[in-house]
TORKOLMAR-973826 format. One record per residue (C-alpha): x, y, z; residue in one letter. Coordinates in steps of 0.02 Angstrom, whole numbers. Example, Ala and Ser with C-alpha at 12.3 -4.5 7.8 and 13.67 -1.06 7.14 Angstrom:
2
> c1 | c2 | c3 | type
> 615 | -225 | 390 | A
> 684 | -53 | 357 | S
! end
This chain:
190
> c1 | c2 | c3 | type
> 5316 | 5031 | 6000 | X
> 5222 | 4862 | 5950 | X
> 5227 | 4825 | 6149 | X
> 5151 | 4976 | 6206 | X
> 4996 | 4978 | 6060 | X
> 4970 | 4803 | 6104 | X
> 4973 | 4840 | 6307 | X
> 4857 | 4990 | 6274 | X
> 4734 | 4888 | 6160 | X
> 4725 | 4759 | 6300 | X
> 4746 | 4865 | 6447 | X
> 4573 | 4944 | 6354 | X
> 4465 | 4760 | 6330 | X
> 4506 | 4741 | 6515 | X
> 4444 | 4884 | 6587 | X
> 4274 | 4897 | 6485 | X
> 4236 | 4732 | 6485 | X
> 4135 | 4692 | 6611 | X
> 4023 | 4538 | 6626 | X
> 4166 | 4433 | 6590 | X
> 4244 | 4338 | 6440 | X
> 4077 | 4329 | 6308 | X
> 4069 | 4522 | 6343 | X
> 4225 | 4564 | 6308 | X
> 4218 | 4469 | 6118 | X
> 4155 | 4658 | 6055 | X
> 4309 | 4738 | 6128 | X
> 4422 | 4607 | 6065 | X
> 4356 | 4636 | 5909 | X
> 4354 | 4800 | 5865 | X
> 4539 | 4814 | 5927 | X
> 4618 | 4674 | 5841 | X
> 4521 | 4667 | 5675 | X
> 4457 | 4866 | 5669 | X
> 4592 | 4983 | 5740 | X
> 4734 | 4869 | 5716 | X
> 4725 | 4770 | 5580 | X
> 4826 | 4612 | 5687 | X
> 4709 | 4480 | 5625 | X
> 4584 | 4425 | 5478 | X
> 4401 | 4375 | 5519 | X
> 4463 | 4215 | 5504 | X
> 4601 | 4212 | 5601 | X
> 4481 | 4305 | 5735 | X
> 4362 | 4140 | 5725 | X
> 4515 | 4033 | 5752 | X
> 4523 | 4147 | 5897 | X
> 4383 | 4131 | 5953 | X
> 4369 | 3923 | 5950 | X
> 4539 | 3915 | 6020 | X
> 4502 | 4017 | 6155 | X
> 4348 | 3932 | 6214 | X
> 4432 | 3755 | 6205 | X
> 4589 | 3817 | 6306 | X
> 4570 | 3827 | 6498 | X
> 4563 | 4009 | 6587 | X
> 4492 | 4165 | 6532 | X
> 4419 | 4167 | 6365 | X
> 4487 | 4378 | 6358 | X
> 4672 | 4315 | 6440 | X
> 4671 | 4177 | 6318 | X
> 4632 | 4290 | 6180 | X
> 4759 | 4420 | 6235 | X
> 4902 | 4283 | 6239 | X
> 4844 | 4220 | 6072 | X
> 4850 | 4398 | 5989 | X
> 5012 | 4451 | 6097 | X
> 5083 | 4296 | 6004 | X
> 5032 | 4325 | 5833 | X
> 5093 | 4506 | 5843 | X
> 5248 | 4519 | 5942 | X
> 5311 | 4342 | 5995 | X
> 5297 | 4274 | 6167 | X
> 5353 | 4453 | 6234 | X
> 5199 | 4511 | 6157 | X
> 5084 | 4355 | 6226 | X
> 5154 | 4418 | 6391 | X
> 5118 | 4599 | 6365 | X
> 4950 | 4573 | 6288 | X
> 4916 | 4454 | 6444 | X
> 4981 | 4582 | 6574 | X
> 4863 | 4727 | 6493 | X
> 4723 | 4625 | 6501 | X
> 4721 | 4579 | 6698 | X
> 4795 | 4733 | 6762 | X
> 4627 | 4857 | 6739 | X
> 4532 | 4686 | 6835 | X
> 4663 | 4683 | 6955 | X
> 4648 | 4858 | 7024 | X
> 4488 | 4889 | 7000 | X
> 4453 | 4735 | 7113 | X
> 4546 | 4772 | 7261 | X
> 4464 | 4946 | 7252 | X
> 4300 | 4897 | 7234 | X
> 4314 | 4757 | 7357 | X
> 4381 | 4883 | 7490 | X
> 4233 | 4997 | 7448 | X
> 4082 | 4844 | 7437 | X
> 4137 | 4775 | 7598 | X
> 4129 | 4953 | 7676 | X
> 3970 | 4993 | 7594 | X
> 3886 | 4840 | 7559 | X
> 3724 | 4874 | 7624 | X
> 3681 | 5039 | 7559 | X
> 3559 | 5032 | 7424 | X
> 3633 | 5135 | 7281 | X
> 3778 | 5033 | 7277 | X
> 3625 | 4873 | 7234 | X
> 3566 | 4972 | 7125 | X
> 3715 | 4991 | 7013 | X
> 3756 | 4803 | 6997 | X
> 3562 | 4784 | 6947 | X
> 3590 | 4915 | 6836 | X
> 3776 | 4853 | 6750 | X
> 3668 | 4670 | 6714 | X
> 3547 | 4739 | 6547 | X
> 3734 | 4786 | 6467 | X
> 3796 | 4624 | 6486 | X
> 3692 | 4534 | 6396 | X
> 3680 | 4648 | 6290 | X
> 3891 | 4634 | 6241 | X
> 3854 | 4412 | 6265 | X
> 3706 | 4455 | 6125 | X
> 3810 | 4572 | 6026 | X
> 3963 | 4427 | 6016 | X
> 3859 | 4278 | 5985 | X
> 3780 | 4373 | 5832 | X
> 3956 | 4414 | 5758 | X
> 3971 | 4218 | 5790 | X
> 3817 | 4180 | 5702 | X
> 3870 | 4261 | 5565 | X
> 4039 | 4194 | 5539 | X
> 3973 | 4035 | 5547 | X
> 3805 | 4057 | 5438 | X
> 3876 | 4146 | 5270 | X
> 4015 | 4082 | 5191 | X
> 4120 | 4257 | 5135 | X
> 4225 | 4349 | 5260 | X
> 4139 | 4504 | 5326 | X
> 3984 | 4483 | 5280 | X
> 3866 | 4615 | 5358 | X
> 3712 | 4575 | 5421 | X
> 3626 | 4703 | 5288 | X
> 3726 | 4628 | 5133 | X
> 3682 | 4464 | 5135 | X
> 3655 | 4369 | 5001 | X
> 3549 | 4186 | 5002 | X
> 3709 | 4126 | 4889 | X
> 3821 | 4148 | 5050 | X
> 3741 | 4045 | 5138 | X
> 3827 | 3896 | 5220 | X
> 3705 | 3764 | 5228 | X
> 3791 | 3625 | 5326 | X
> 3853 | 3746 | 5464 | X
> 3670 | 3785 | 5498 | X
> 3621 | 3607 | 5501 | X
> 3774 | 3574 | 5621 | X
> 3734 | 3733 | 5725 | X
> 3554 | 3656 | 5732 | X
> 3611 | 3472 | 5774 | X
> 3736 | 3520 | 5912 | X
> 3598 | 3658 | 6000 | X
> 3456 | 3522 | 5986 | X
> 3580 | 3385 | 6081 | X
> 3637 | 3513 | 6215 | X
> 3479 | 3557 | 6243 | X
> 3394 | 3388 | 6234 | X
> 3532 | 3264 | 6304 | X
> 3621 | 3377 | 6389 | X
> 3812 | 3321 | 6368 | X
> 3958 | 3406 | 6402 | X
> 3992 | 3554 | 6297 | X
> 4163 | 3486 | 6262 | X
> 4116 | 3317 | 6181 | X
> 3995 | 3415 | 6039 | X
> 4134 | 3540 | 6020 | X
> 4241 | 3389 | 5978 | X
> 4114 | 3292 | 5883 | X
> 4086 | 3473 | 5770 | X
> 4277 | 3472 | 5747 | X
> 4268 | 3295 | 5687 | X
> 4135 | 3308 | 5595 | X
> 4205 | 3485 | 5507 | X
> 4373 | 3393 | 5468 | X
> 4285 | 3257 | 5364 | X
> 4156 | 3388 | 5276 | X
> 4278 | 3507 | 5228 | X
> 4450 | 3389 | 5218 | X
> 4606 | 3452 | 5328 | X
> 4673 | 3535 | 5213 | X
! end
């Protein structure tokens, strides 16, 4: 029964999120830490970093990483599979349709009209980001916080690493690595 929740939950993320991995982060959520129960906000963070820093898909790397946590590596596989599958057919039906009707105007329309909702599901998971990162309790909400929560280093390291990818310009990877190495002597390994 596990299998089939799991393949449901993630058959679900990949057929609403369009717009690609950042807007599927809502989805993700709601599913695994809402309706489910699979993981804790933090675990969902650890998500979150580890799919970023993994190659592929940040949605099929959060699928495998959930399928895993639940239900093994038959789960990672299942979670994986439910993920693709809406993309898959929905692309080869939508290919054989654009190519057939490319030109007509309506069909412009539409993809003009899908872009406002993406960023709005990018803007909607980098605030539940923002917020993990900025107060130090679990689950704080963004009308319940308290100036006590606040987790002073992680806004001057959220700060630091914006103002040198925006200034320098360095590979995304190297400040993701200096953060890590800089959060491991902070706040110890353990």
């Amino acid at each position: 029964m596990i299998y089939l929740e799991i393949f449901i939950s993630f058959f679900q993320i990949g057929l609403f999120s369009f717009g690609g991995g950042y807007a599927a982060l809502p989805l993700i959520e709601v599913q695994v830490l809402e309706v489910h129960n699979w993981l804790t906000m933090g675990e969902f963070a650890d998500l979150l970093t580890i799919s970023q820093m993994t190659p592929g898909p940040i949605a099929i790397n959060a699928a495998t990483f959930v399928g895993t946590k639940v239900a093994g590596l038959p789960g990672a596989v299942i979670a994986t599979i439910g993920c693709v599958t809406p993309s898959f057919i929905i692309i080869l039906t939508l290919s054989y349709f654009y190519f057939k009707y490319k030109n007509l105007s309506s069909i412009q329309g539409i993809l003009k009209g899908l872009r406002p909702a993406v960023v709005s599901l990018i803007a909607s998971a980098g605030l539940s980001i923002l917020m993990l990162t900025i107060f130090k309790t679990e689950g704080t909400s963004l009308f319940n916080m308290k100036l006590s929560d606040i987790n002073i280093i992680a806004i001057i390291m959220v700060a630091i690493s914006v103002f040198i990818l925006r200034r320098f310009k360095p590979d995304p990877i190297k400040v993701m690595i200096g953060t890590g190495v800089i959060g491991i002597l902070i706040y110890g390994i353990f």
